[in-house]
C-alpha positions as CSV (number, residue, x, y, z in Angstrom):
1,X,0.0,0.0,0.0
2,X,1.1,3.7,-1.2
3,X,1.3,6.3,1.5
4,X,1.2,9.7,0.0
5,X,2.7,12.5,1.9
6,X,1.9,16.2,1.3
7,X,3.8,19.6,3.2
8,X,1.8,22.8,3.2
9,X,2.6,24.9,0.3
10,X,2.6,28.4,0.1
11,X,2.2,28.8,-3.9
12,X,1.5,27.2,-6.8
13,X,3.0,27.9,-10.4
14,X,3.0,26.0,-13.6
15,X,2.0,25.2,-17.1
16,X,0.4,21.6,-16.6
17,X,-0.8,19.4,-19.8
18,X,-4.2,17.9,-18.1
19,X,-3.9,13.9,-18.5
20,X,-6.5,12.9,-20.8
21,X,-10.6,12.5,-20.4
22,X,-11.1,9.6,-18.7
23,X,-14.8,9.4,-19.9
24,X,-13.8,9.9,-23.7
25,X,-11.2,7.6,-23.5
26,X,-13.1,4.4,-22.8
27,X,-15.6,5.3,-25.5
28,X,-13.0,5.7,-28.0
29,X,-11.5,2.0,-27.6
30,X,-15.3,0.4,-27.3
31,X,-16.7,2.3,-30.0
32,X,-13.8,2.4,-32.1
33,X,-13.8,-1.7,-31.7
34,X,-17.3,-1.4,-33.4
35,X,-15.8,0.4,-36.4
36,X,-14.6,-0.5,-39.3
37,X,-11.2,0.3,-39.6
38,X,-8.6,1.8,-37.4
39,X,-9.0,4.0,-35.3
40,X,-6.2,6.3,-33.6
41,X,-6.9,7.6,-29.9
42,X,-4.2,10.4,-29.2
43,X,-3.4,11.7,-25.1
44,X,-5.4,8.4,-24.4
45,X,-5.5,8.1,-20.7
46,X,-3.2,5.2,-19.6
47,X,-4.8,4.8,-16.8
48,X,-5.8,1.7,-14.3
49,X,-9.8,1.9,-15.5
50,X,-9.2,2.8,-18.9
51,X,-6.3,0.2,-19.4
52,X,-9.1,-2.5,-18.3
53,X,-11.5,-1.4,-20.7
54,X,-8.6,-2.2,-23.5
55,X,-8.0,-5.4,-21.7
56,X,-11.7,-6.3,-21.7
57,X,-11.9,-5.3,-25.8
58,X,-8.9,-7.5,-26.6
59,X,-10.3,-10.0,-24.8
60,X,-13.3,-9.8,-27.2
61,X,-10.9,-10.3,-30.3
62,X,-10.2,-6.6,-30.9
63,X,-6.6,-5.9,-31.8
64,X,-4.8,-2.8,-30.2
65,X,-1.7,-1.1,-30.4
66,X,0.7,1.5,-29.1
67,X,3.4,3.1,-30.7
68,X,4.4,7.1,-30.1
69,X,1.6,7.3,-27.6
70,X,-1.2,6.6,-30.3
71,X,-3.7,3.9,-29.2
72,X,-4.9,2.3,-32.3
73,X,-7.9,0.5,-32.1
74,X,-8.7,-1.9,-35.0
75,X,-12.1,-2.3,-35.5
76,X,-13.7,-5.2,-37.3
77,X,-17.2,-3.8,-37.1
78,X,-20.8,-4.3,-35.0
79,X,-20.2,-8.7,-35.8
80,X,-16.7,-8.7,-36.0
81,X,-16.3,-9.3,-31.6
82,X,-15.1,-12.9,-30.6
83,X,-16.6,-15.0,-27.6
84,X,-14.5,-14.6,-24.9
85,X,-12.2,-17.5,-23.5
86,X,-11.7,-15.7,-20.1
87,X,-13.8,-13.8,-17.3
88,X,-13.8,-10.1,-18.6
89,X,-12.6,-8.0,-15.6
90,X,-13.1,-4.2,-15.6
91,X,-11.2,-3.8,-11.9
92,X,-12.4,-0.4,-10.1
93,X,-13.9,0.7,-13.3
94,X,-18.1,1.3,-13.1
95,X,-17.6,3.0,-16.6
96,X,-16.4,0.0,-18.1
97,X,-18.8,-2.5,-16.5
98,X,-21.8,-0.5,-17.6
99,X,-20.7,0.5,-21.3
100,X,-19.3,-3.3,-21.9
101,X,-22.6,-4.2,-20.5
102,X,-24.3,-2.8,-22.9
103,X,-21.7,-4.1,-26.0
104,X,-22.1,-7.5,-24.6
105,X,-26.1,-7.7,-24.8
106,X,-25.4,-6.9,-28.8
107,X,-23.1,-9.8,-29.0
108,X,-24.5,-13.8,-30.1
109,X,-22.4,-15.4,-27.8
110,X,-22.4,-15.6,-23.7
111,X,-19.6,-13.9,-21.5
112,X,-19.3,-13.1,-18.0
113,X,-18.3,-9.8,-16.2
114,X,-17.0,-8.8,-13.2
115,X,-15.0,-6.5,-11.4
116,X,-13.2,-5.5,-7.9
117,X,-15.0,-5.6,-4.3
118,X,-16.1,-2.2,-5.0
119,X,-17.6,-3.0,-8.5
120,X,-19.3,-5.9,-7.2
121,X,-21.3,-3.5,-4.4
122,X,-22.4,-1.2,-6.9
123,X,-26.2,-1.5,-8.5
124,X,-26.3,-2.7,-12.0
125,X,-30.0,-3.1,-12.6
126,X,-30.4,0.4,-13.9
127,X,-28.4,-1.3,-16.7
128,X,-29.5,-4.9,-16.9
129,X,-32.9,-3.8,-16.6
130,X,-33.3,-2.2,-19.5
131,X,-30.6,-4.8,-21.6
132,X,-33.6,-6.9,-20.9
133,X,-36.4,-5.4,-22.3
134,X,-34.2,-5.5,-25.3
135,X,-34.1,-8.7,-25.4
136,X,-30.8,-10.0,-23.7
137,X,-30.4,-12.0,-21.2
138,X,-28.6,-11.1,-18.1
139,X,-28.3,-13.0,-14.9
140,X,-26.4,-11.8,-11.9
141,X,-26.3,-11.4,-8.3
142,X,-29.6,-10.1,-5.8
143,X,-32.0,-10.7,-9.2
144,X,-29.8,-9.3,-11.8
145,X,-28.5,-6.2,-9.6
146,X,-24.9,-6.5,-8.6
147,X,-21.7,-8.3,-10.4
148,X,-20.8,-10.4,-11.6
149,X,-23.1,-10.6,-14.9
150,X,-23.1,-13.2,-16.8
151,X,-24.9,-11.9,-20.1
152,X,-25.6,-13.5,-23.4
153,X,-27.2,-11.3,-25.7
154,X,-28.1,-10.7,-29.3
155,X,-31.6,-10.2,-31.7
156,X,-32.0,-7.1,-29.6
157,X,-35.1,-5.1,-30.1
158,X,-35.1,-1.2,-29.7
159,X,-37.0,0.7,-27.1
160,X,-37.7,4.0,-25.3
161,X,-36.6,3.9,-21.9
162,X,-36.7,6.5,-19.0
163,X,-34.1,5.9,-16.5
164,X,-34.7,6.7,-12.8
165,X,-31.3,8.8,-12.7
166,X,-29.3,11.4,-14.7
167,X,-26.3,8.8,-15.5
168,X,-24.2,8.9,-18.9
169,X,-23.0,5.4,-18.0
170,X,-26.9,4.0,-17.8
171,X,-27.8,6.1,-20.9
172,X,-24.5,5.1,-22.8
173,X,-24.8,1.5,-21.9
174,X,-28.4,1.6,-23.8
175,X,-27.4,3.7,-26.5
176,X,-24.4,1.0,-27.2
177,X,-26.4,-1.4,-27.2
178,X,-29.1,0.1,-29.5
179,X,-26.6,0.2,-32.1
180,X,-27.2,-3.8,-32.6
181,X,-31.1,-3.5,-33.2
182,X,-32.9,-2.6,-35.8
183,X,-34.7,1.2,-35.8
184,X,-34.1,3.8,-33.0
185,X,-33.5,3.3,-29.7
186,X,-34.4,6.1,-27.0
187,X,-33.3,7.2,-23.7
188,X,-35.0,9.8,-21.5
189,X,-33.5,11.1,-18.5
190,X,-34.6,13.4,-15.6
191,X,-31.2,15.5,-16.4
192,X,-28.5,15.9,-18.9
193,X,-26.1,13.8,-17.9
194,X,-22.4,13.7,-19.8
195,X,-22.9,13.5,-24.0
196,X,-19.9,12.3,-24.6
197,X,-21.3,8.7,-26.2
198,X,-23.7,10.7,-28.1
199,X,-21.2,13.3,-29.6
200,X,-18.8,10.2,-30.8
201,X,-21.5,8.3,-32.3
202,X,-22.3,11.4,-34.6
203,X,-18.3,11.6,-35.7
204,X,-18.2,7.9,-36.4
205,X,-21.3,8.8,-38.3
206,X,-24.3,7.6,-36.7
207,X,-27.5,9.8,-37.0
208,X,-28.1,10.6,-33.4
209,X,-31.0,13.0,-32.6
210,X,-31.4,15.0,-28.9
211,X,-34.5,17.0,-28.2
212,X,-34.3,17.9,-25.0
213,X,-33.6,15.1,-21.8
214,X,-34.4,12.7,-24.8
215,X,-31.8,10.4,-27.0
216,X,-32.5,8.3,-30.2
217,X,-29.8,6.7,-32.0
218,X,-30.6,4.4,-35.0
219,X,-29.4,1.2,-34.7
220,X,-27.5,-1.2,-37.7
221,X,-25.5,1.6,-38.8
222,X,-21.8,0.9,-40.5
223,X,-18.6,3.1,-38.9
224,X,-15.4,3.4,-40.3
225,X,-12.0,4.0,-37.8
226,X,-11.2,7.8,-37.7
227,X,-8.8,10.0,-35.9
228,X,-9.7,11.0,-32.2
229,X,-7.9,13.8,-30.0
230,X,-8.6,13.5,-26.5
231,X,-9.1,16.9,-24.7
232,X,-7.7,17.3,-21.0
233,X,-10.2,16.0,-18.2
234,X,-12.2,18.8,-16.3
235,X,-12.7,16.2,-13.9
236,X,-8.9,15.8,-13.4
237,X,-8.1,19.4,-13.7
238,X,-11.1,20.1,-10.8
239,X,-7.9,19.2,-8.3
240,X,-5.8,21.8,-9.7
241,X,-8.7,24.3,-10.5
242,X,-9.3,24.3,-6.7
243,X,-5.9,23.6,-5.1
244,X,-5.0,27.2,-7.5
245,X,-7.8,28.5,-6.3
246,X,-7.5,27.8,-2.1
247,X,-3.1,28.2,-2.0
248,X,-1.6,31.9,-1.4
249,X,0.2,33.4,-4.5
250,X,-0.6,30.7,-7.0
251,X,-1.2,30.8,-10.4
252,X,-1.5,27.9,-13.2
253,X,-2.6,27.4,-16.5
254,X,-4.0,24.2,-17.7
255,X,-3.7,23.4,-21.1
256,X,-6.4,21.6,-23.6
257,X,-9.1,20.7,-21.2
258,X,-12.5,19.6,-22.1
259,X,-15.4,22.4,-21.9
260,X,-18.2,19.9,-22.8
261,X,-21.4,22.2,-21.0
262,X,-22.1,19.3,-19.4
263,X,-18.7,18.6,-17.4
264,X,-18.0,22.4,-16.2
265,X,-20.5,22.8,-13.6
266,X,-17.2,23.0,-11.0
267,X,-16.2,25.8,-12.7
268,X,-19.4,27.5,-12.8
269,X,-19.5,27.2,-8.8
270,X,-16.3,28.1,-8.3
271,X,-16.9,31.1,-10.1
272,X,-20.2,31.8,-8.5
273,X,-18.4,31.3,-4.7
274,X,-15.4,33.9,-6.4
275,X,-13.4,31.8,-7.7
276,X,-10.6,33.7,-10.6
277,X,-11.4,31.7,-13.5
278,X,-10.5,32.5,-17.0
279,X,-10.5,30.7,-20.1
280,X,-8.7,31.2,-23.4
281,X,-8.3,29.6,-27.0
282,X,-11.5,27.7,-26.8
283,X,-11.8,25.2,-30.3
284,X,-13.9,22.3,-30.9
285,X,-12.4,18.8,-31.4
286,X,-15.0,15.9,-32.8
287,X,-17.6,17.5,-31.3
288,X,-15.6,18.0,-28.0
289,X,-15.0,21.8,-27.0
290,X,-11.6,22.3,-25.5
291,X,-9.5,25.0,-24.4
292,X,-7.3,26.2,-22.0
293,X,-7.6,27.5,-18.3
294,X,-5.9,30.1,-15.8
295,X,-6.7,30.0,-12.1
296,X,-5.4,32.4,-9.6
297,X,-5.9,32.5,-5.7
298,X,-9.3,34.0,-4.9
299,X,-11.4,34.6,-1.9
300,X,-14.2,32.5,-1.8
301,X,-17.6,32.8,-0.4
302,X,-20.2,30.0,0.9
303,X,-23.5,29.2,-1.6
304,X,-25.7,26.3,-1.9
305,X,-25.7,23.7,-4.9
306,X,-28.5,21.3,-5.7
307,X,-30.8,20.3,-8.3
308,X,-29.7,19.8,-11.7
309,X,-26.4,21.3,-11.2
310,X,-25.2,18.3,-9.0
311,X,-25.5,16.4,-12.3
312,X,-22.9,18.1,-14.0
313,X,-20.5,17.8,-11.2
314,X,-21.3,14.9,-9.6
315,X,-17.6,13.5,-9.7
316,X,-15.9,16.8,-8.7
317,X,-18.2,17.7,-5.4
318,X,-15.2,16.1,-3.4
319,X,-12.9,18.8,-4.2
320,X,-15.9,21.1,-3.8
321,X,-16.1,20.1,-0.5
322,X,-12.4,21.0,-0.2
323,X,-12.9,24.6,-1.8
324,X,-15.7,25.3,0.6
325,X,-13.6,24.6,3.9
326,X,-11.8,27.7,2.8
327,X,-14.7,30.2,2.0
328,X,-16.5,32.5,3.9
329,X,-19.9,31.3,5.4
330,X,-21.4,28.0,4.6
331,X,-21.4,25.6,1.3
332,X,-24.6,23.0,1.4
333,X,-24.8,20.8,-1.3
334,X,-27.8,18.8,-1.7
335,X,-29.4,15.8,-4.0
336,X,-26.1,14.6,-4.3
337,X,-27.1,10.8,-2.9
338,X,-25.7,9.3,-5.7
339,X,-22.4,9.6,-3.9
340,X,-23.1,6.8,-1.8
341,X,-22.6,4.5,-4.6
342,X,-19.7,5.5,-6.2
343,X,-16.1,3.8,-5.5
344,X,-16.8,4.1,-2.1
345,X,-19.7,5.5,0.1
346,X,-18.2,9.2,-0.6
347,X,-20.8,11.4,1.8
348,X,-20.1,9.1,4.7
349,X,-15.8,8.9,3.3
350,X,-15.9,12.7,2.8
351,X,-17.4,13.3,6.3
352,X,-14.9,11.1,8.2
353,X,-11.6,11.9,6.4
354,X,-12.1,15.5,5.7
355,X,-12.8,15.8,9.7
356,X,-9.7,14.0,10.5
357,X,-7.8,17.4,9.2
358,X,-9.9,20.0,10.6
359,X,-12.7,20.7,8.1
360,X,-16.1,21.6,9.6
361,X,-18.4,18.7,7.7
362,X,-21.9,17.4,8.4
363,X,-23.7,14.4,6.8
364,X,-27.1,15.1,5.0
365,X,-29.0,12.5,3.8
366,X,-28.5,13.6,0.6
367,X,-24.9,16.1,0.7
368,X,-23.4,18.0,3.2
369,X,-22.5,21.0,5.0
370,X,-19.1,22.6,5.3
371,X,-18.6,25.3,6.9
372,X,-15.9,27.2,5.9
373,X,-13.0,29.8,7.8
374,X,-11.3,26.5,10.6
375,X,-7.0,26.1,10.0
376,X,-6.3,22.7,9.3
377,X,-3.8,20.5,10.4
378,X,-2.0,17.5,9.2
379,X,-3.2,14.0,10.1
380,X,-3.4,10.3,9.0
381,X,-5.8,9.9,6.2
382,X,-6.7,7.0,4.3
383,X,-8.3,7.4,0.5
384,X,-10.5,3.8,1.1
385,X,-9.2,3.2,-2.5
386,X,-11.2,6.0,-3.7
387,X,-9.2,7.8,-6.2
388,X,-11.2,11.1,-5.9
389,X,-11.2,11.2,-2.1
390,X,-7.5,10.6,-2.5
391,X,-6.8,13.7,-4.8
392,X,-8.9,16.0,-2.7
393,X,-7.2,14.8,0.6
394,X,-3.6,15.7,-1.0
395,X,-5.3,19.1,-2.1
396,X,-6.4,19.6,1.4
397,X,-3.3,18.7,2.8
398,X,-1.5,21.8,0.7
399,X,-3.2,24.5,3.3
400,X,-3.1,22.0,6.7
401,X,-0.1,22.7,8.8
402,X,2.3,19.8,9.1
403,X,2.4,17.2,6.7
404,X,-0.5,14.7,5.2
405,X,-0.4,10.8,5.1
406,X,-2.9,9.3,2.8
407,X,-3.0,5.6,3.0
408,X,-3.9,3.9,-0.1
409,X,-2.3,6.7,-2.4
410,X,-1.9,4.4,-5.7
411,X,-5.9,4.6,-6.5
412,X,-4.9,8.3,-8.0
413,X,-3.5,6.1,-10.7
414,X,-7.1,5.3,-11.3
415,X,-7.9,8.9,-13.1
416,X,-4.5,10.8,-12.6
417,X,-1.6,8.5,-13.0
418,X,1.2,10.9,-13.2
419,X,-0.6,13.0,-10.5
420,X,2.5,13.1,-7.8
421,X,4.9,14.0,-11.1
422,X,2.5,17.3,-11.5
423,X,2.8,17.7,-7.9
424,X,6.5,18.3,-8.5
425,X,6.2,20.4,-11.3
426,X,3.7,22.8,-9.8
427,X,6.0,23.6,-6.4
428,X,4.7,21.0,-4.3
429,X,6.5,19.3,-1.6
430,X,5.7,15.4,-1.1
431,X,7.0,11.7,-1.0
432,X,5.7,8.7,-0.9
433,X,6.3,5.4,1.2
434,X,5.6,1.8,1.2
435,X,3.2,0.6,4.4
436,X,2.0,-2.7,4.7
């Protein structure tokens, strides 16, 4: 087990090249697998989830290479997967699980799918639910809820489905699948969730059609390998964004990052609590708008986030919660409760580590409450292999006095595998040990 430890720092500087979107890059190897052709993935992420969705596609038949840092992705087309030999195991990743869930219910063949402890805790019926009204079949644990799945699928059917949350991995899993039947399948949601399927379908050249919280994708249509860049994550660059944002005299710039409307609802509450945002040489990409970001210290003021908002930065409200322990007043955030069945239970993790420094935190049944203005101080922390409680811990740990232990440090490699390099390059102070 990894031990990260972090010193207080009293600046930040830099020019930082965000690792690549995390999100993008697992629906660039699964759809690109469904192309004909190849298809080239450059700043793919190399990390641990998106590595295992390469693993999982290979295992399927798909050849892929890497040369230069290019991923290339040769795609043999909607029938052109193989029956695997092997167990197809996605590790920590619930993006993988759900998206090769829905890729497996197109296939004529039976495979099985599993994943870590943490996968295997986390609800899968809002997927195999709906794989079986289109005619798959799925079997797994607690009726057809948890991992692992065994799913054999083909002769799917379309249909319009509403799903019970705002989840791009739900509404990708059904939109992947949908590209096996015949006609246009469509899914509804009570929010926009991420687009990021939907955008890549349409550059592979699938008719895709959004009115509103609806999606229909027609189904049986032919795609031929093209050429994807992959933009910066926001998600990733959240860490940065705030830990800019929260140290005395700092100042970065993050280059290329993804500005898809639907990821940068951290920056709109940062900028909203005072955050010193800017953004420069937007472009679009495939679909994808990108550009580049500056963040200098600011003073930042308490506010309240909820409703639709949570949606679009669902993943970043742990370094949220960070931000707020250094504004004025208090931050509540609220219809959040889809953090308690993420990598880990994150309210109750948030509530328990973040206290362990000094932050002022209270559990709500659906969020919390930080109140913002206490000093911290260094402590013993552990990341409960979460890799986002992880990266906000070390963030924390740049304005606690002392230094910062957080136990189980290598699940940053998760989303952010050359996160303690960055660290380094932006003025930080840190090391890392061995514990058993």
């Amino acid at each position: 087990m990894a031990v990260l430890i972090v010193s207080k720092s009293n600046s930040l500087d830099g020019c930082v090249i965000v690792p690549g979107d995390k999100s993008i890059s697992h629906r660039a190897v699964i759809i690109g697998s469904l192309a004909q052709g190849e298809t080239r993935i450059a700043n793919f992420l190399a990390s641990a989830d998106c590595l295992k969705t390469i693993d999982c596609v290979r295992k399927l038949g798909i050849e892929i290479s890497c040369q230069d840092g290019i991923i290339t992705v040769y795609g043999r087309g909607l029938a052109g997967l193989r029956e695997p030999r092997d167990m197809l195991d996605v590790g920590n990743s619930g993006t993988t699980i759900r998206l090769m869930s829905g890729l497996l219910a197109g296939q004529p063949f039976g495979s099985f799918i599993t994943g870590d402890e943490s996968i295997r805790s986390r609800p899968m019926d809002r997927v195999t639910k709906p794989l079986k009204q289109m005619g798959a079949a799925v079997i797994g644990r607690k009726q057809d809820s948890l991992a692992p799945l065994a799913i054999r699928g083909g002769n799917l059917e379309p249909i319009s489905y509403c799903t019970e949350v705002a989840s791009a991995q739900v509404k990708s899993a059904i939109l992947i699948a949908g590209l096996f039947a015949d006609g246009w399948t469509e899914v509804t949601e009570p929010a926009v969730s991420r687009n990021h399927t939907e955008l890549m379908l349409q550059g592979f050249g699938v008719p895709v059609i959004t009115d509103g919280l609806s999606v229909r994708v027609k189904g049986r249509q032919t795609m031929y390998g093209c050429d994807i860049q992959v933009p910066g994550d926001m998600s990733t660059a959240a860490f940065l964004i705030a830990a800019a944002t929260i140290v005395p005299d700092s100042k970065l710039v993050l280059k290329n990052v993804g500005l898809n409307p639907s990821r940068t609802g951290i920056i709109d509450v940062l900028q909203e609590m005072g955050g010193n945002i800017t953004i420069d040489n937007k472009q679009m990409k495939m679909g994808e708008l990108v550009g580049d970001i500056t963040v200098e210290t600011a003073r930042l003021s308490g506010i309240k986030v909820a409703g639709d908002l949570v949606v679009r930065l669902i993943d970043e409200i742990p370094i949220l919660a960070v931000a707020a322990a250094f504004a004025e007043g208090v931050t509540e955030i609220r219809d959040a409760a889809e953090l308690r069945v993420k990598e880990s239970n994150r309210i109750a993790v948030m509530v328990n580590e973040f206290s362990k420094l000094g932050i002022d935190i209270t559990e709500l049944p659906d969020g919390l409450r930080i109140k913002g203005g206490r000093p911290l101080t260094g402590a013993v922390c552990s990341s409960h292999g979460d890799h986002r409680i992880a990266l906000s811990l070390a963030v924390a740990g740049l304005m606690a006095e002392g230094k910062t232990s957080i136990m189980q440090a290598e699940s940053t490699a998760v989303s952010f595998p050359n996160f303690n390099q960055v660290l380094a390059e932006i003025g930080v102070d840190w090391s890392v040990v061995n514990s058993d």
